[in-house]
Structure formats: C-alpha cells, structure tokens
PyMOL CGO cylinders between C-alpha atoms (Angstrom):
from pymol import cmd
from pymol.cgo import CYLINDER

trace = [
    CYLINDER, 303.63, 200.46, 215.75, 300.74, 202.65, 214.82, 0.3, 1, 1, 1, 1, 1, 1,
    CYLINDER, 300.74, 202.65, 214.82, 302.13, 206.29, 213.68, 0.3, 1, 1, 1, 1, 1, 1,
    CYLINDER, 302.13, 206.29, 213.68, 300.41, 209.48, 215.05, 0.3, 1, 1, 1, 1, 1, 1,
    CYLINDER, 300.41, 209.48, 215.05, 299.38, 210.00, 211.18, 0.3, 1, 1, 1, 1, 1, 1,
    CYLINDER, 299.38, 210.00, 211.18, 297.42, 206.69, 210.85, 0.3, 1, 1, 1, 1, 1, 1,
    CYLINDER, 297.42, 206.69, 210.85, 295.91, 207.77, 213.45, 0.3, 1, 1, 1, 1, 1, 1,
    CYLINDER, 295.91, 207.77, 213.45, 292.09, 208.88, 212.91, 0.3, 1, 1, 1, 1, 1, 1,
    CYLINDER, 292.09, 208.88, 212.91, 290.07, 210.32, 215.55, 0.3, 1, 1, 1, 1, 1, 1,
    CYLINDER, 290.07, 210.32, 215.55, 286.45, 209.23, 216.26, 0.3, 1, 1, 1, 1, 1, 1,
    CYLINDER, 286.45, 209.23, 216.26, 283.44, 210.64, 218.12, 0.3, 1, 1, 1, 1, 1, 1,
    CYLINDER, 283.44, 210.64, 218.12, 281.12, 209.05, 219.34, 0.3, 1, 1, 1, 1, 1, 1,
    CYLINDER, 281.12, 209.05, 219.34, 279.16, 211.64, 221.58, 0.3, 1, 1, 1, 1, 1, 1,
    CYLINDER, 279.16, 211.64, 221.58, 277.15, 212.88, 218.79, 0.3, 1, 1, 1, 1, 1, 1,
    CYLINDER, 277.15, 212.88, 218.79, 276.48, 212.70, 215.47, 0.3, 1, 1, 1, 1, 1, 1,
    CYLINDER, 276.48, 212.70, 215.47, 278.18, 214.81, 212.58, 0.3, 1, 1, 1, 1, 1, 1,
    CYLINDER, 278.18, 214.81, 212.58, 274.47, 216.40, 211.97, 0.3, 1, 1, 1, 1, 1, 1,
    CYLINDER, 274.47, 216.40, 211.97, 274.22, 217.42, 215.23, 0.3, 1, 1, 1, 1, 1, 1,
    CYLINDER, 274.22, 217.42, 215.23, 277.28, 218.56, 215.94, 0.3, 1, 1, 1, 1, 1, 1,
    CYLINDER, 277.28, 218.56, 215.94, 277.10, 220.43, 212.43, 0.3, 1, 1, 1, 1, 1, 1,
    CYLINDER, 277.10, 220.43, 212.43, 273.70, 221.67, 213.65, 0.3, 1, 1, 1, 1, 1, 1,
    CYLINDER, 273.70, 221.67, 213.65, 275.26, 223.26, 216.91, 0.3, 1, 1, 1, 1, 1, 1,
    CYLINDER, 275.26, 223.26, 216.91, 276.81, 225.79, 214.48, 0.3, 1, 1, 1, 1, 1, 1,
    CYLINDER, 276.81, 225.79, 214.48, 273.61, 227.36, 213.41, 0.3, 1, 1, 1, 1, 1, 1,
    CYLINDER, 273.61, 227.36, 213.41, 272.32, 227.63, 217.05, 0.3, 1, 1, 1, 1, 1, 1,
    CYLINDER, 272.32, 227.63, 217.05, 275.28, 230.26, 218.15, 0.3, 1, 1, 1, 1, 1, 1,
    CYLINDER, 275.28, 230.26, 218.15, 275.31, 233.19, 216.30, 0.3, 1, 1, 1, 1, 1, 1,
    CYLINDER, 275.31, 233.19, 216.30, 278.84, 233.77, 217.64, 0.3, 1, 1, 1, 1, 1, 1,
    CYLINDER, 278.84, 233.77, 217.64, 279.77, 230.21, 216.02, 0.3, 1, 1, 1, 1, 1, 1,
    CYLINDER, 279.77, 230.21, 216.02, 277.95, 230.63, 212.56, 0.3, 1, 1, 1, 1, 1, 1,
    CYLINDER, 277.95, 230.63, 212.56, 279.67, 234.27, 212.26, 0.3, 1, 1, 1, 1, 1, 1,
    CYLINDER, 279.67, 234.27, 212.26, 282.92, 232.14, 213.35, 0.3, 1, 1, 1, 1, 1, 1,
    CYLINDER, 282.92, 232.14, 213.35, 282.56, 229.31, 210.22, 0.3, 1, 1, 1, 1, 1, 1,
    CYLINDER, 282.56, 229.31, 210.22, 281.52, 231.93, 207.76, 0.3, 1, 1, 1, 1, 1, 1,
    CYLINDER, 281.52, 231.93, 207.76, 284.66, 234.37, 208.69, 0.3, 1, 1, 1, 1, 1, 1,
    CYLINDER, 284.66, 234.37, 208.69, 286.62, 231.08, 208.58, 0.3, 1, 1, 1, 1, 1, 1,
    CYLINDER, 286.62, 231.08, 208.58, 285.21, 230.24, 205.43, 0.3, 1, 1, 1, 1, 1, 1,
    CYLINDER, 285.21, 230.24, 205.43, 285.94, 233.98, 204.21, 0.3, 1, 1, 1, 1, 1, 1,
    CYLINDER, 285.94, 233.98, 204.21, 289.65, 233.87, 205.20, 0.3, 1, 1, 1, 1, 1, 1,
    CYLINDER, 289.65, 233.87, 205.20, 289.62, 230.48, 203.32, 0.3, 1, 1, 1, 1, 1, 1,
    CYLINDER, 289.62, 230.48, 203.32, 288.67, 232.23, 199.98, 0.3, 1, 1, 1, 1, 1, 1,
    CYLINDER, 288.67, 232.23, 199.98, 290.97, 234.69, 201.02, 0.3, 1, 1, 1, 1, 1, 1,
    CYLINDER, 290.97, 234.69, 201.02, 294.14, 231.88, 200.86, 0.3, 1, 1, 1, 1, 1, 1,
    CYLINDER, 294.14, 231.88, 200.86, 292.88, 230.99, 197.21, 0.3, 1, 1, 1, 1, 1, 1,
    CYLINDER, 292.88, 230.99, 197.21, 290.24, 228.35, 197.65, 0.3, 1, 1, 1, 1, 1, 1,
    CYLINDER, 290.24, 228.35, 197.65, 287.38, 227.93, 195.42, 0.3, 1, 1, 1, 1, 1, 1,
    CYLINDER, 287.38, 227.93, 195.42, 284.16, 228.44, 196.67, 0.3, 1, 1, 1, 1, 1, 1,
    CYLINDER, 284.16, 228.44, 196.67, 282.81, 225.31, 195.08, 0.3, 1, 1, 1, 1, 1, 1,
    CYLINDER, 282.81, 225.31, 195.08, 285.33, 223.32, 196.83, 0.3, 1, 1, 1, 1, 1, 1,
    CYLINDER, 285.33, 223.32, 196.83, 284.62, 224.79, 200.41, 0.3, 1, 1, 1, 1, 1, 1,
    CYLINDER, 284.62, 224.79, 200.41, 280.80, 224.12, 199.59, 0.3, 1, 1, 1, 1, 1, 1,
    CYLINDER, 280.80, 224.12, 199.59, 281.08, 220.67, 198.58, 0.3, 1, 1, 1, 1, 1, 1,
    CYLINDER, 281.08, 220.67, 198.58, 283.57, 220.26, 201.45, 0.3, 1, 1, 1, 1, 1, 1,
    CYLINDER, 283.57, 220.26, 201.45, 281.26, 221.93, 204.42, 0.3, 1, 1, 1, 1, 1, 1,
    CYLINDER, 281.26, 221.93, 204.42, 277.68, 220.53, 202.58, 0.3, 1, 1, 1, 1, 1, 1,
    CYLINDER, 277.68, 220.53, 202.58, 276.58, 224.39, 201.75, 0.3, 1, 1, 1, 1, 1, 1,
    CYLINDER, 276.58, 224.39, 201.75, 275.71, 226.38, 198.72, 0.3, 1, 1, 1, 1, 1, 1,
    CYLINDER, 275.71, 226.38, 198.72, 278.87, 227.56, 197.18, 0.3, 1, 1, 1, 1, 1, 1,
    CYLINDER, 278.87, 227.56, 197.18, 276.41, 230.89, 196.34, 0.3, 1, 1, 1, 1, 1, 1,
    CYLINDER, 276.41, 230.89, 196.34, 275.80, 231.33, 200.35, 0.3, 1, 1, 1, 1, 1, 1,
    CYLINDER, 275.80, 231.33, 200.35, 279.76, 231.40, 200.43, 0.3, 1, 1, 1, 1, 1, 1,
    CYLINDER, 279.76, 231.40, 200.43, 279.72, 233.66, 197.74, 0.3, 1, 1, 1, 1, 1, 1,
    CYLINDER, 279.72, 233.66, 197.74, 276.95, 236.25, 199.49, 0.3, 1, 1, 1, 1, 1, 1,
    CYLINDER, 276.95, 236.25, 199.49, 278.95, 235.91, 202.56, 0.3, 1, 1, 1, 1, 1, 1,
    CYLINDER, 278.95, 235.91, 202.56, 282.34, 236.80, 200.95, 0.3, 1, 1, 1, 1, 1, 1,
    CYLINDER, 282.34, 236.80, 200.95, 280.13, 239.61, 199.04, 0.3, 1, 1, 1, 1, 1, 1,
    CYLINDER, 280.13, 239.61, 199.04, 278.57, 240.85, 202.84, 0.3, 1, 1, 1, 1, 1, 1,
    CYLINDER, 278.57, 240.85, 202.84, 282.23, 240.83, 204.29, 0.3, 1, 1, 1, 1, 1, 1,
    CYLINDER, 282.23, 240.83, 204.29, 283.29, 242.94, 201.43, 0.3, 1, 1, 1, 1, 1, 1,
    CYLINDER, 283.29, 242.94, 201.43, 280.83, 245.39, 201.79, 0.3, 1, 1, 1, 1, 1, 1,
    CYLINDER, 280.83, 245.39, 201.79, 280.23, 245.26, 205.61, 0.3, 1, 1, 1, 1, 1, 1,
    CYLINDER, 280.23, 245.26, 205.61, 282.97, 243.45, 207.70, 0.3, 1, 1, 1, 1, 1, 1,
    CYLINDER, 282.97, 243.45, 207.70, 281.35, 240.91, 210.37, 0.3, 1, 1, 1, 1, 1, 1,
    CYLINDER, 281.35, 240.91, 210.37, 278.75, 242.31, 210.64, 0.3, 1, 1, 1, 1, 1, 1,
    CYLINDER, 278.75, 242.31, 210.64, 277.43, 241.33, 207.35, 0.3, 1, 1, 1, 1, 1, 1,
    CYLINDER, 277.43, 241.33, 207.35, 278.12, 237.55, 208.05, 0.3, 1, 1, 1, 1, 1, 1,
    CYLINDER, 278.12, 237.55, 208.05, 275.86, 238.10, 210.69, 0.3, 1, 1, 1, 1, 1, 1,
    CYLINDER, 275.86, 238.10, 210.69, 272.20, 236.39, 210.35, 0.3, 1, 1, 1, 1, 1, 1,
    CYLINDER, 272.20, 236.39, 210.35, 269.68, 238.51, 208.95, 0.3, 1, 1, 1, 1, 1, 1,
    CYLINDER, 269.68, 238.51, 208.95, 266.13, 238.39, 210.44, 0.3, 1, 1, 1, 1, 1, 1,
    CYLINDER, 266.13, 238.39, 210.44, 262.87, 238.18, 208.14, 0.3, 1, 1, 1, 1, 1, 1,
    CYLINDER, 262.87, 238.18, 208.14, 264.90, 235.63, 205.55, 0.3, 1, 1, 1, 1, 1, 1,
    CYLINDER, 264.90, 235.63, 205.55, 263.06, 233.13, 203.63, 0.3, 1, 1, 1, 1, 1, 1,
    CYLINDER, 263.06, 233.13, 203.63, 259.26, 232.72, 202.69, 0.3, 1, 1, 1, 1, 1, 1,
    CYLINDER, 259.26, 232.72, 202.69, 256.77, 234.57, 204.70, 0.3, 1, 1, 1, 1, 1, 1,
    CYLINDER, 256.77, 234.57, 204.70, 253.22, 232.78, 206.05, 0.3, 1, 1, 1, 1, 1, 1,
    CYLINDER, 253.22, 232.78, 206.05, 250.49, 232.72, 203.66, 0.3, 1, 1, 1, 1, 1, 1,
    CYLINDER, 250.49, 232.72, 203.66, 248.92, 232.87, 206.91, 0.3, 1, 1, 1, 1, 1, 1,
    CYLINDER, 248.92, 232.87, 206.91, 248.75, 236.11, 208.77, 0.3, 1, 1, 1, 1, 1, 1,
    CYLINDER, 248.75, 236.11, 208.77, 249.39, 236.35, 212.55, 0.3, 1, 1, 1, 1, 1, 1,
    CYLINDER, 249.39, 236.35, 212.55, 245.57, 236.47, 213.17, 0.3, 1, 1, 1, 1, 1, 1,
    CYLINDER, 245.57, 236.47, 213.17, 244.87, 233.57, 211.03, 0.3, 1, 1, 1, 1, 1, 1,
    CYLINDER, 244.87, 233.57, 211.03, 247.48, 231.68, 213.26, 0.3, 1, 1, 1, 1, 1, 1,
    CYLINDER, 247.48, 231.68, 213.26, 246.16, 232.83, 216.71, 0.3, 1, 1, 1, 1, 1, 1,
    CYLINDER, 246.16, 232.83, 216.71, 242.76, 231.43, 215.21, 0.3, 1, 1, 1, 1, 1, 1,
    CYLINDER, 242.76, 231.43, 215.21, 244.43, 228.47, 213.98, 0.3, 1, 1, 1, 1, 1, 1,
    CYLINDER, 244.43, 228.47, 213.98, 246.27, 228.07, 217.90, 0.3, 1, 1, 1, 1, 1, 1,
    CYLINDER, 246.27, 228.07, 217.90, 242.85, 228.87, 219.43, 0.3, 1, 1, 1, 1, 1, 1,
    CYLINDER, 242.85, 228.87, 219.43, 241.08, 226.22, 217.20, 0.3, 1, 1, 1, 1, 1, 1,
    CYLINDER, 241.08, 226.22, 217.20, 243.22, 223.77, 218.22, 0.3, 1, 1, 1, 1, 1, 1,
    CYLINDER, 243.22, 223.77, 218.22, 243.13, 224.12, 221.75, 0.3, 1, 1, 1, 1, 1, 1,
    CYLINDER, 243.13, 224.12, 221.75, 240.11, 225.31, 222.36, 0.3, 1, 1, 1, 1, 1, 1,
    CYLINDER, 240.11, 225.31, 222.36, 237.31, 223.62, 220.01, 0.3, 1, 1, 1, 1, 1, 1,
    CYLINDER, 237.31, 223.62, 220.01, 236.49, 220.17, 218.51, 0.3, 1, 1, 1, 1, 1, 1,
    CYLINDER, 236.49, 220.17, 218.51, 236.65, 218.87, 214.86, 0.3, 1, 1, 1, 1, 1, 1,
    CYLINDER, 236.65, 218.87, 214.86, 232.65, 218.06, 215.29, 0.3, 1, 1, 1, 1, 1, 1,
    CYLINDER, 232.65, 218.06, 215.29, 231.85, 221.71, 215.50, 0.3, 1, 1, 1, 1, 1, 1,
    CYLINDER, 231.85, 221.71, 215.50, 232.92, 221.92, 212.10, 0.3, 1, 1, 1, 1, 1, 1,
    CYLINDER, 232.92, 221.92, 212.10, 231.61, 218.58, 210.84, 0.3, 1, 1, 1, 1, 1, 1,
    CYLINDER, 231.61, 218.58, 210.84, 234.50, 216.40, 211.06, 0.3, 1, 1, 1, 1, 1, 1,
    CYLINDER, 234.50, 216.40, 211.06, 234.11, 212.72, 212.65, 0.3, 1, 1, 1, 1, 1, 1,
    CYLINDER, 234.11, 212.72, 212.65, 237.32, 213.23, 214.82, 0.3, 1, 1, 1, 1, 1, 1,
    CYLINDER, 237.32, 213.23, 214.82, 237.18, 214.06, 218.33, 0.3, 1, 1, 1, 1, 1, 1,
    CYLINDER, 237.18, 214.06, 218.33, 240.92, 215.49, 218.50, 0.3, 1, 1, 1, 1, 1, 1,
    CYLINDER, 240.92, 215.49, 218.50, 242.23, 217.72, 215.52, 0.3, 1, 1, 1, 1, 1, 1,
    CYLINDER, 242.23, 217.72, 215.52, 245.12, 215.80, 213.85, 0.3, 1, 1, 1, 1, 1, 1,
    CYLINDER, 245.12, 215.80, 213.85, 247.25, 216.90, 211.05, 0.3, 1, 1, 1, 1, 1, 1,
    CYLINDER, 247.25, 216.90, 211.05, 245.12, 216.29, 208.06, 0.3, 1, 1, 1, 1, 1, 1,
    CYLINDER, 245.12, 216.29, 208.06, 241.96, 217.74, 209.56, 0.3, 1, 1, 1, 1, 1, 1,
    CYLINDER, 241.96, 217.74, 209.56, 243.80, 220.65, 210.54, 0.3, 1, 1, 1, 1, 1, 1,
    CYLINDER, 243.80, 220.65, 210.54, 245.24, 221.22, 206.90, 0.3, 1, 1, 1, 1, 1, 1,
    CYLINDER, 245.24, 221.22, 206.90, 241.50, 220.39, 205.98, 0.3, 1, 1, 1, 1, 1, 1,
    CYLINDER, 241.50, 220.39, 205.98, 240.35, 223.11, 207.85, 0.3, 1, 1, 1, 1, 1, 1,
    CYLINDER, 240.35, 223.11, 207.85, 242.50, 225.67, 206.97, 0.3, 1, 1, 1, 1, 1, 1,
    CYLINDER, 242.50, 225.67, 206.97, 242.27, 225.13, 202.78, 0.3, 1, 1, 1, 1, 1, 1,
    CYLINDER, 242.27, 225.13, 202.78, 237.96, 225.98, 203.67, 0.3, 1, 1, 1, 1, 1, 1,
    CYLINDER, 237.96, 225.98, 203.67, 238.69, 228.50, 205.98, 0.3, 1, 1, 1, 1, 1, 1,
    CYLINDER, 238.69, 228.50, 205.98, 241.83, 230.21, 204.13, 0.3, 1, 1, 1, 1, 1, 1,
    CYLINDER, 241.83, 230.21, 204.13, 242.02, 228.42, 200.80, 0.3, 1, 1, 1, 1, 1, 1,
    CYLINDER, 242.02, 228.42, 200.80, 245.16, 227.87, 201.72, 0.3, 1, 1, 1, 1, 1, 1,
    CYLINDER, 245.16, 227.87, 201.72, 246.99, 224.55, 201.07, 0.3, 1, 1, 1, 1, 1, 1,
    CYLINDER, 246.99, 224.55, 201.07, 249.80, 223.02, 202.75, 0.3, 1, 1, 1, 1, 1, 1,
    CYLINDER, 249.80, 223.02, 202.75, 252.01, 220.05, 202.36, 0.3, 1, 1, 1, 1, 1, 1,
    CYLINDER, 252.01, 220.05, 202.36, 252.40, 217.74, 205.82, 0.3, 1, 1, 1, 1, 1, 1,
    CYLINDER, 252.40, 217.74, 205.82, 255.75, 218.89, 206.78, 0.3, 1, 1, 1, 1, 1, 1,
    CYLINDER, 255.75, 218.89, 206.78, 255.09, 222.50, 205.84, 0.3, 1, 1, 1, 1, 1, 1,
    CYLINDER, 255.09, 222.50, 205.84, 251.91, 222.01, 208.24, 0.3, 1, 1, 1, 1, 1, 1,
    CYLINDER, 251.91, 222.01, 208.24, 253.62, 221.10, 211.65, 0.3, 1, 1, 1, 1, 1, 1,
    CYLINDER, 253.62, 221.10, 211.65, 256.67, 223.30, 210.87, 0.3, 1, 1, 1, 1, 1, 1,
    CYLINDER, 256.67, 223.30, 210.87, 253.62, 225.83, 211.28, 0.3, 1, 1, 1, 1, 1, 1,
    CYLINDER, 253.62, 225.83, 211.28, 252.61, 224.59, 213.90, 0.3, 1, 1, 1, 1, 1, 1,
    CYLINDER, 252.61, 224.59, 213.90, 255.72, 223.84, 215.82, 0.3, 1, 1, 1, 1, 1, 1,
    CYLINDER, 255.72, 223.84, 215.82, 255.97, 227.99, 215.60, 0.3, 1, 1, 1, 1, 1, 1,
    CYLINDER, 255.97, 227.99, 215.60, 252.62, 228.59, 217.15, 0.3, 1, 1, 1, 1, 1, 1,
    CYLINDER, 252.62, 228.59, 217.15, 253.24, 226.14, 220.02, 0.3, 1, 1, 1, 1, 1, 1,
    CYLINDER, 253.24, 226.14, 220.02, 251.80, 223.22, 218.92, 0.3, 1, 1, 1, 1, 1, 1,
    CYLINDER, 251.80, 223.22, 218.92, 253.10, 219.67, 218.48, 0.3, 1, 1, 1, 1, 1, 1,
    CYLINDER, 253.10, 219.67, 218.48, 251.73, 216.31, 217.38, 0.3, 1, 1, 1, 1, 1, 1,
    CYLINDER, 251.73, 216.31, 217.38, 251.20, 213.56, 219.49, 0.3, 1, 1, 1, 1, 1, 1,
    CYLINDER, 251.20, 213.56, 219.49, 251.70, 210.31, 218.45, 0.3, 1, 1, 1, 1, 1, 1,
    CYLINDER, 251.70, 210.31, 218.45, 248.78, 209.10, 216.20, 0.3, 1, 1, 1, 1, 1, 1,
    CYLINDER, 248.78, 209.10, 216.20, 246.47, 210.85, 218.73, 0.3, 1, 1, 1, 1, 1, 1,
    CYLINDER, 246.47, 210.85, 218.73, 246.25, 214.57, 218.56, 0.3, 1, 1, 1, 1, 1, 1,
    CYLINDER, 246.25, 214.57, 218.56, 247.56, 217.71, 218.57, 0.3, 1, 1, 1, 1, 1, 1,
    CYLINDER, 247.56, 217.71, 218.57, 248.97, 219.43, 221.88, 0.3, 1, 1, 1, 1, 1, 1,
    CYLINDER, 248.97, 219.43, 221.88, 249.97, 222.66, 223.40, 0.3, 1, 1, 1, 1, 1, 1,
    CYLINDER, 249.97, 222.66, 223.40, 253.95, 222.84, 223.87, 0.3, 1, 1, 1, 1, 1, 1,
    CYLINDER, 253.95, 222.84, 223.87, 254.74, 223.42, 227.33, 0.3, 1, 1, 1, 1, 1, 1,
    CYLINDER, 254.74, 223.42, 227.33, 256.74, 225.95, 226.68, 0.3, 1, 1, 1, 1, 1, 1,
    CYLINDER, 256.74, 225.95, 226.68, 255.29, 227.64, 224.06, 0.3, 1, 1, 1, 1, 1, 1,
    CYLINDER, 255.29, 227.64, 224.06, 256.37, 231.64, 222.91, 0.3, 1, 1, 1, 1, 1, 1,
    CYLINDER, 256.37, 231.64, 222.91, 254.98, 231.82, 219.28, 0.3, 1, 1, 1, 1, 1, 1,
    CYLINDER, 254.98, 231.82, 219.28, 253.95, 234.79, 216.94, 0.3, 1, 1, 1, 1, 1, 1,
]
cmd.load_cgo(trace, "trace")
C-alpha cells in the first residue's frame, strides 16, 4: 500500500517554465513570490538557498528584501524603465518599422526581395553604425511589431502596439 508521503504529484498541463513564466506576467503574482520570498528570509533562510531553490539571483532577493525594508510592497513592485535602453531612438525604430513594411531591400542595393534578419541588421550598422547580435535583433523587432516568418521574410504583427 502506497502511503500519502510516497506519494509525488505530477503535472502534466504545462511545463515548469511556463508555469514559472506565468509568475512574471501578473504583477499581483510576482509581488506575491517576492513577499513570499521576503517572509522566507524573515523565518531565517539564506538568500543563497532560496535563489538556488527558485532559479533567481540571490542579489534580486537581496534588493527585494532591501525595497521591502525601505518601502513595504510597494517596493517589490516592478519598476518601469529597468534594464538597457535602445541604442536606437524611437525615430530610428519608426524608420526601421516603416522600412520594413513599406520598402524593398533593392532600393538600397541588396539582392533580396523581402528584408530578412541579416539584411535588416545590415542595414541598420550603415544607416546607424549600430550593431546587433541575431537575438538582440528580433527582440527589437518583436517590440516594434514585427516578426519573422519562416525563412521568408519579415511581417507586420497583427496586433501590433509598439513604441
């Protein structure tokens, strides 16, 4: 007879990523984890520990901890503007958007018809002199409304609210 302890529950609706994922989506739910993870230091636990635990930077535990401190919730609360600004400005992107959707890699002596991700970073190190890795280039692009396509081209999202 199996014992309530041997017992392990499984899920099989969706993955731990995704589920993890979830928690960054709701601000409600990430202020939840990182008060939970507050009243956890609070009981005595290490912030290493709870970081290797959860996957997280035992230092983001430690700012949060900090922010409670000096704030309550609302300093576990997600601050806008975090993280490394655009070495392109919002003009430059709105070119970059308008580029895409509304000319041809010809005009600017390319042998493509469509614009496709290496053109486009192409284009923007002559036009900007600015360089960008692959992934760094359709995260960009993602934000201005614009996905790739298979191996064909670049597209306009359908529902696209950028800049």
């Amino acid at each position: 007879m199996t014992s309530l302890i041997d017992t392990v529950l499984k899920i099989h609706r969706s993955e731990p990523k995704d589920i993890k994922k979830l928690l960054s989506l709701n601000e409600d739910y990430a202020v939840g984890f990182r008060l939970y993870l507050v009243y956890l230091i609070s009981l005595g636990h290490s912030s290493r520990e709870l970081a290797k635990f959860h996957d997280i930077s035992f230092k983001e535990i430690t700012n949060w901890v900090h922010r409670f401190e000096e704030e309550g919730i609302s300093g576990l609360k997600s601050r806008k503007g975090r993280g490394r600004r655009s070495a392109l400005s919002s003009d430059q992107l709105h070119r970059v958007r308008t580029l895409i959707l509304e000319e041809k890699p010809e005009q600017y002596g390319f042998t493509n018809k469509r614009w496709t991700g290496p053109i486009l970073a192409k284009w923007i190190k002559d036009e900007y002199g600015v360089e960008y890795q692959k992934a760094q280039l359709y995260r960009i692009l993602a934000n201005i409304g614009i996905t790739f396509k298979g191996q064909l081209s670049l597209i306009e999202n359908d529902e696209s609210s950028y800049i």
